[in-house]
C-alpha positions as CSV (number, residue, x, y, z in Angstrom):
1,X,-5.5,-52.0,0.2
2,X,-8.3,-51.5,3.1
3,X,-10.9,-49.4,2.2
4,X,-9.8,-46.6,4.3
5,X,-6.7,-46.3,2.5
6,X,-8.9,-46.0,-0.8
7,X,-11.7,-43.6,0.5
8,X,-11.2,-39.9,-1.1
9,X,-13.2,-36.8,-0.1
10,X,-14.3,-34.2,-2.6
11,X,-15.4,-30.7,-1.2
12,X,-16.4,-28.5,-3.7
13,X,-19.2,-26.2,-4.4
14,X,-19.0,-27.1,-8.3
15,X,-21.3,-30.0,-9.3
16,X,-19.2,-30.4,-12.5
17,X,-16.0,-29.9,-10.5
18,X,-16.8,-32.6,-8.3
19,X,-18.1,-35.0,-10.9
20,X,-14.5,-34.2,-13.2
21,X,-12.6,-34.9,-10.1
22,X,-14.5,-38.1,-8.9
23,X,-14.2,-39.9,-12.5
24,X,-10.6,-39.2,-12.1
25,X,-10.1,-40.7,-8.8
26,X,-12.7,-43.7,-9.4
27,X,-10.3,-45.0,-12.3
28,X,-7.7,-45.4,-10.1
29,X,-9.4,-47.8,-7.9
30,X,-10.3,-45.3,-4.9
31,X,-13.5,-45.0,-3.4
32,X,-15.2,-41.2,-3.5
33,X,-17.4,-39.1,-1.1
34,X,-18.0,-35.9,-2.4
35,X,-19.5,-32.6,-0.5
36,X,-21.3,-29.8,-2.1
37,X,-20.1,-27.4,0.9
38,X,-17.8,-27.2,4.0
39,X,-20.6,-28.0,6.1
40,X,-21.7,-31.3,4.2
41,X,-17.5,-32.0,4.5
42,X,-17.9,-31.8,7.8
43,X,-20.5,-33.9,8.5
44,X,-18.2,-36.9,6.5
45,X,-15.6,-36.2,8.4
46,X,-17.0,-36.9,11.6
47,X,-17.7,-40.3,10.4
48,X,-15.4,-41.5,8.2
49,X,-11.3,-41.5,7.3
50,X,-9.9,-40.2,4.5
51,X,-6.6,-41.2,2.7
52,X,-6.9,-38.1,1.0
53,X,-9.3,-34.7,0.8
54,X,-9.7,-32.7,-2.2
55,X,-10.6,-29.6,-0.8
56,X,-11.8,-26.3,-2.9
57,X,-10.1,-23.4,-1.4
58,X,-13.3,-21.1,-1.7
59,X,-16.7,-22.2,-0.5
60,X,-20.0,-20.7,0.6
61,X,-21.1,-21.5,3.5
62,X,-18.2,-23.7,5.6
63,X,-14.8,-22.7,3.8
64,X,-11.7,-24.6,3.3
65,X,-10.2,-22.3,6.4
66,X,-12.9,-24.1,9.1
67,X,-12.8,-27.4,7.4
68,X,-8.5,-27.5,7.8
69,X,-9.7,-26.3,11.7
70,X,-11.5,-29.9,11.4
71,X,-8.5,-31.6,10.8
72,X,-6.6,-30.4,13.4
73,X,-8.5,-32.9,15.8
74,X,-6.3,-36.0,17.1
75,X,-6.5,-38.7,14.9
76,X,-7.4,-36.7,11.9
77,X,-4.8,-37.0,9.9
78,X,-5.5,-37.4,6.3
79,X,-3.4,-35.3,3.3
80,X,-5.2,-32.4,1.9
81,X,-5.3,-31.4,-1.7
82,X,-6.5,-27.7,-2.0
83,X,-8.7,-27.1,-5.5
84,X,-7.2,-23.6,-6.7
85,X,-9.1,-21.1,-8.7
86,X,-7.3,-17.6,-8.3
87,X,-6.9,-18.1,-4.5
88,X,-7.2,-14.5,-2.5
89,X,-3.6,-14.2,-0.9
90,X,-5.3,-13.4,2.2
91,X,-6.9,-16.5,2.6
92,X,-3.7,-18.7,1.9
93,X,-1.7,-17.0,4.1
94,X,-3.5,-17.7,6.7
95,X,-3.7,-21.5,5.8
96,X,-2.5,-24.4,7.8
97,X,0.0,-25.5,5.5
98,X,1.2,-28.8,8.1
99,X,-1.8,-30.0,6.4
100,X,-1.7,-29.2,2.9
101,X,0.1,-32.2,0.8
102,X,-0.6,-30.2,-2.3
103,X,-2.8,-28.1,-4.6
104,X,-4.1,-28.4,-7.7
105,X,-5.3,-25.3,-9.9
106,X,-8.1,-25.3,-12.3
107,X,-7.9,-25.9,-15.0
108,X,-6.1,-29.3,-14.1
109,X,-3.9,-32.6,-15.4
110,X,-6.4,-35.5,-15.2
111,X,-3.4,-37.6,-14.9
112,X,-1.5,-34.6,-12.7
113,X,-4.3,-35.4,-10.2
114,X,-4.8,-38.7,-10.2
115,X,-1.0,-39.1,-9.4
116,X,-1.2,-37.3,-6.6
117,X,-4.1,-38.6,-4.8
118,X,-2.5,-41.9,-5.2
119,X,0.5,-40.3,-3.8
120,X,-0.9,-38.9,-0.9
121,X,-2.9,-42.0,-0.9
122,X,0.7,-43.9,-0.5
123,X,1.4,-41.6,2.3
124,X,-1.1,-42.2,4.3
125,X,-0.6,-45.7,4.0
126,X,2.3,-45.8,5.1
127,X,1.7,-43.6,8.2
128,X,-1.0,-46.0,9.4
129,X,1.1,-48.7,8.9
130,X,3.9,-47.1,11.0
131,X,1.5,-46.2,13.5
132,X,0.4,-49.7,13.9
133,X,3.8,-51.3,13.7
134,X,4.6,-48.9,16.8
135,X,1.2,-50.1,18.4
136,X,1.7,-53.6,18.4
137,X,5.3,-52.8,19.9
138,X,4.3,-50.9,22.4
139,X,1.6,-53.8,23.2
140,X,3.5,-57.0,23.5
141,X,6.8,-56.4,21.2
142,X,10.2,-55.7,22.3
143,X,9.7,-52.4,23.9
144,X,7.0,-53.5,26.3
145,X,9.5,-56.5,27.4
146,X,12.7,-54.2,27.5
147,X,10.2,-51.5,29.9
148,X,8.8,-54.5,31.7
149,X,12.6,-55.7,32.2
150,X,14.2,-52.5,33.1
151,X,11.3,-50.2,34.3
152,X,10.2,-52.2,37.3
């Protein structure tokens, strides 16, 4: 699997959170970036791809609300995990949910998690495999021959 499909992002303000979560995720092969803040998630965002983001709901600084904002951008299109705590209702209703793949609350599964970051993982995978597929038709396959046949 290409290293972008493997690369996992890890926002939370918890050191130990973090480390629990990215010893989880390492032992299933995936590659981790973790961010102390919203702002240091940010930052990785703007130069790397995720197959997945782990994403703590409630941070100082940058929250989970501006960092979803993030994702909105073209091209950004990885699945988000939200990190639970006792989430303020406020705050999820008011959540993008077209990018939330799932959530996870803490206290959690090791094996709960690790399931569905490969899961998500899968996704993505697939998506950017469909994406090409539809690329390279668009370039020279069948559709550019039928266009160039019948669209003058």
């Amino acid at each position: 699997m290409p290293e972008r499909l493997r690369r996992v992002l890890i926002a939370d303000d918890d050191a130990d959170i973090r480390a629990m979560l990215g010893s989880i995720v390492r032992r299933r092969e995936m590659i981790v970036d973790e961010a102390a803040n919203g702002r240091e998630a940010l930052e990785l965002l703007k130069n790397n791809a995720y197959a997945v983001i782990l994403l703590d709901l409630l941070m100082p600084d940058v929250d989970a609300l501006a960092v979803l904002e993030a994702l909105r951008a073209p091209g950004s299109g990885s699945p988000v995990v939200l990190v639970i705590t006792g989430p303020d209702r406020s705050i999820v209703e008011r959540l993008d949910t077209q990018r939330i793949h799932g959530a996870i609350r803490k206290p959690f599964d090791p094996e709960e998690v690790a399931d569905l970051v490969v899961a998500c993982a899968e996704i993505r995978g697939r998506i950017a495999f469909e994406t090409m597929a539809i690329s390279a038709m668009i370039a020279g396959g069948p559709l550019l021959a039928w266009l160039n046949r019948f669209g003058g």
